[in-house]
N, C-alpha and C positions, 0 to 999 in steps of 0.2 A: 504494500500500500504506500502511498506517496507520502511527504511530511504534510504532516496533517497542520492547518492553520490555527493559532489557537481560539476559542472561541469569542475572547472575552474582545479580541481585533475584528472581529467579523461582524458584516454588517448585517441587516435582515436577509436583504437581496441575496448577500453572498451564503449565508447560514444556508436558506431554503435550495438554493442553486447545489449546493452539494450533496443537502438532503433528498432530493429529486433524483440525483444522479444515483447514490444507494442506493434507493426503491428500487432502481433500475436493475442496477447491479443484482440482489438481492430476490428480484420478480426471476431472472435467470436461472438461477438457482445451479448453476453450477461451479460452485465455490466449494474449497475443504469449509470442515463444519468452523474448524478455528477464524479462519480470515472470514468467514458471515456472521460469527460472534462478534469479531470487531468493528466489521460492518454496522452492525446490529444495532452495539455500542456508543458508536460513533453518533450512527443515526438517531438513538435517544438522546443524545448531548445536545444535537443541532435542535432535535425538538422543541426541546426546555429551553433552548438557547433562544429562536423562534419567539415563543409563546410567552418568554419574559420579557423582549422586545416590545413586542405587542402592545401588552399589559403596560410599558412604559409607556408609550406611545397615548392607549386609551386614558391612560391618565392625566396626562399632559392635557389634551383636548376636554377633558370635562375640567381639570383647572384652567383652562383658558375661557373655556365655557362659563364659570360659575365667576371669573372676572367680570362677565361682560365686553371680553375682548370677540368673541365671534357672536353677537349679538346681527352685527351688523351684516352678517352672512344667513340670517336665517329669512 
């Protein structure tokens, strides 16, 4: 497997772009069982890596919200 990027540098775009690519990898299914554990692995890091972004994001927007800063957008 290639050097893996660490996650905390990666951005959503990039996180899911790798994540996608696993599935792929992994929908194959012709891998030894060790290197689709790490696959696997991987692929649950980017997840959470993902879905924490997110969750920053959704947050961000409802305090901008509760400003009155995107008032003017509704």
């Amino acid at each position: 497997m290639a050097k893996e990027t660490p996650l905390e540098k990666m951005s959503y775009e990039e996180a899911f772009a790798e994540l996608e690519s696993i599935v792929g990898k992994l929908e194959e299914a012709d891998q030894p069982l060790d290197e689709a554990m790490a696959l696997f692995e991987r692929g649950q890091s980017l997840a959470k890596h993902c879905g924490d972004l997110l969750d920053k994001a959704e947050l961000k927007v409802q305090e901008l919200s509760e400003d009155g800063q995107l008032s003017e957008l509704e």
